[in-house]
C-alpha positions in Angstrom: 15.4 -72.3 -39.7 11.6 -71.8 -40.2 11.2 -74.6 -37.4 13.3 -72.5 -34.8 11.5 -69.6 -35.8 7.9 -71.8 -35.4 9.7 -72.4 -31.9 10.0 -69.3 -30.7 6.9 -67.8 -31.7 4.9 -70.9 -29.9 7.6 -70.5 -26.9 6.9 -66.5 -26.8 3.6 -66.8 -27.2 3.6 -69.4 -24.2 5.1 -67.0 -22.0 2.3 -64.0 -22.7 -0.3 -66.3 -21.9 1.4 -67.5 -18.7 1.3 -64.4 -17.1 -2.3 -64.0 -17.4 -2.4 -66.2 -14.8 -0.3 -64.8 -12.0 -2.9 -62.1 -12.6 -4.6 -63.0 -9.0 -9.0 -62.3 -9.2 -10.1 -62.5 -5.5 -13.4 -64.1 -5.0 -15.5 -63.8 -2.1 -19.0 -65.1 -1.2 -21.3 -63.3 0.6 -24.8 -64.6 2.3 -26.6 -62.3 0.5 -26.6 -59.4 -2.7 -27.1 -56.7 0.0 -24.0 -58.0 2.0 -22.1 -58.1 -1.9 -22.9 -54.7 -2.4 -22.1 -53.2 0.8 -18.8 -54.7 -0.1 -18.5 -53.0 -3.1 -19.5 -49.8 -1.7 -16.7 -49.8 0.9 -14.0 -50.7 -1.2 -14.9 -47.7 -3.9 -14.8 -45.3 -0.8 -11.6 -46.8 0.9 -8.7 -45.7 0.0 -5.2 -47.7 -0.8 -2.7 -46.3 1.7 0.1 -47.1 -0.7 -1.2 -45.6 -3.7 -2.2 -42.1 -2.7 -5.4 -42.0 -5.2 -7.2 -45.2 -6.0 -9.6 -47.0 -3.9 -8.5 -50.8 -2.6 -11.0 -52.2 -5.3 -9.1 -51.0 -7.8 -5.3 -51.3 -6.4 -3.5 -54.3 -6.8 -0.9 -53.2 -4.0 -0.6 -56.2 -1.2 -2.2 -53.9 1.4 -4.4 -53.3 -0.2 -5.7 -56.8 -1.0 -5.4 -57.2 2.7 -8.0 -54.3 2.9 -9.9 -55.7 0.8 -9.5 -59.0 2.7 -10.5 -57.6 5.6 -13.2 -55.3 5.1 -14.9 -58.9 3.7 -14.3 -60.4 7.1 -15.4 -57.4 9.1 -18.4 -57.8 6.8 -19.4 -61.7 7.3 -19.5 -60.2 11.1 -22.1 -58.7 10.1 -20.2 -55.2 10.5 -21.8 -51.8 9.4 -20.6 -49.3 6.9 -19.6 -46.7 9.9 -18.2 -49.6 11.9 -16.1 -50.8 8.8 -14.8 -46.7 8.2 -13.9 -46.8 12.1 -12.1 -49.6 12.2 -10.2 -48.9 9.2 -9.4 -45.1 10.1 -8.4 -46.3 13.5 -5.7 -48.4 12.1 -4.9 -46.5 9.1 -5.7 -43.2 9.8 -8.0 -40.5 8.3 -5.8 -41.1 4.9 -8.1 -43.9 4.2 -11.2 -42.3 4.2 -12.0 -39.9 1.1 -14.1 -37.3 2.6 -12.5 -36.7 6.2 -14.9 -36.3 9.1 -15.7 -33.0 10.6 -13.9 -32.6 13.9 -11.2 -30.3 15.7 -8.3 -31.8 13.4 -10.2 -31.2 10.5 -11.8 -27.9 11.0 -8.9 -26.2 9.0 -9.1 -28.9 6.2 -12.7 -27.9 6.0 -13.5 -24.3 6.9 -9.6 -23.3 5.8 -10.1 -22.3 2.6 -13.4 -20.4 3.7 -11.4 -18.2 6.7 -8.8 -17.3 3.7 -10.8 -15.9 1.5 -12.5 -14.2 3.7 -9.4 -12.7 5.0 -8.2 -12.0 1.7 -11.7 -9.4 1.2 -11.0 -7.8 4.5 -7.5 -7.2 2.8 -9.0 -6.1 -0.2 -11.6 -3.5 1.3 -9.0 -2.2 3.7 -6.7 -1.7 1.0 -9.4 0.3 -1.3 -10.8 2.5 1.7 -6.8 3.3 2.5 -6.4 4.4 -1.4 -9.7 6.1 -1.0 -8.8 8.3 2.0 -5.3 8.8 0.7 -6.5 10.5 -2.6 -9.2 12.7 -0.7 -6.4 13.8 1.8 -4.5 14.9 -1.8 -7.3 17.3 -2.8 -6.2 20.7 -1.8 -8.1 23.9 -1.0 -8.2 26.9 -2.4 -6.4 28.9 0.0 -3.8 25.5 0.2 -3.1 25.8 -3.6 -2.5 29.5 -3.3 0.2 28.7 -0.7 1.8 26.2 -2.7 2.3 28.1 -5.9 3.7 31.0 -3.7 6.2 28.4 -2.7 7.0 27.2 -5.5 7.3 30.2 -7.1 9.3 31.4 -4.8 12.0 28.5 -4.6 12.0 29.0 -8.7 13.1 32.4 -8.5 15.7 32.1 -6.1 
């Protein structure tokens, strides 16, 4: 009894370590440190298309190893930064890219917020002036008070 349960601790404890290694570290060599680090740079920025909110170095989704895969190759080309971000936002969109570019499509992304709030003072201030002029028309002359309680003293006596 003891020896079956030797068994299937050394069998279970087997089976943890196995799966350590299906745990895949990609490893790619660059000519030089500068080259390494530009590398590293591009796959902070990049973003996994699969997994909304985490860069490619960090996802462990398959499209996102074949970004990483890539942006190496486009790299040992000898491929820029800007040329690595185009090519990747021309195939994946501007999703990929953290901080979208300023252009036409984007203008509302970036000046958007900006327009609203500035809409929402004019609102405001149109609002208070309105109120303003609303309680001045309210204020009633002498002569138009006089008038008034006539009125309204006549309407209580009949």
């Amino acid at each position: 009894m003891l020896m079956r349960k030797g068994l299937l601790a050394f069998l279970f404890g087997t089976l943890l370590a196995a799966t350590q290694a299906w745990a895949v570290i990609e490893t790619y060599e660059f000519e030089s440190e500068q080259a390494r680090a530009q590398y590293n740079q591009l796959t902070a920025e990049l973003r996994c298309p699969k997994c909304q909110n985490q860069n490619i170095a960090d996802s462990n989704a398959p499209i996102a190893q074949d970004l990483r895969r890539e942006v190496h190759r486009l790299i040992t080309q000898g491929a820029t930064n800007d040329q690595v971000v185009d090519y990747m936002v021309e195939r994946y969109g501007e999703f990929v890219i953290y901080r979208p570019r300023f252009d036409a499509s984007t203008f509302v992304l970036w000046f958007g917020p900006l327009i609203l709030g500035v809409i929402g003072v004019l609102v405001i201030l149109v609002m208070v002036r309105a109120s303003k002029k609303h309680k001045q028309e309210a204020v009633l002359s002498g002569d138009e008070r006089h008038k008034l309680s006539q009125l309204l003293n006549d309407q209580e006596n009949s």
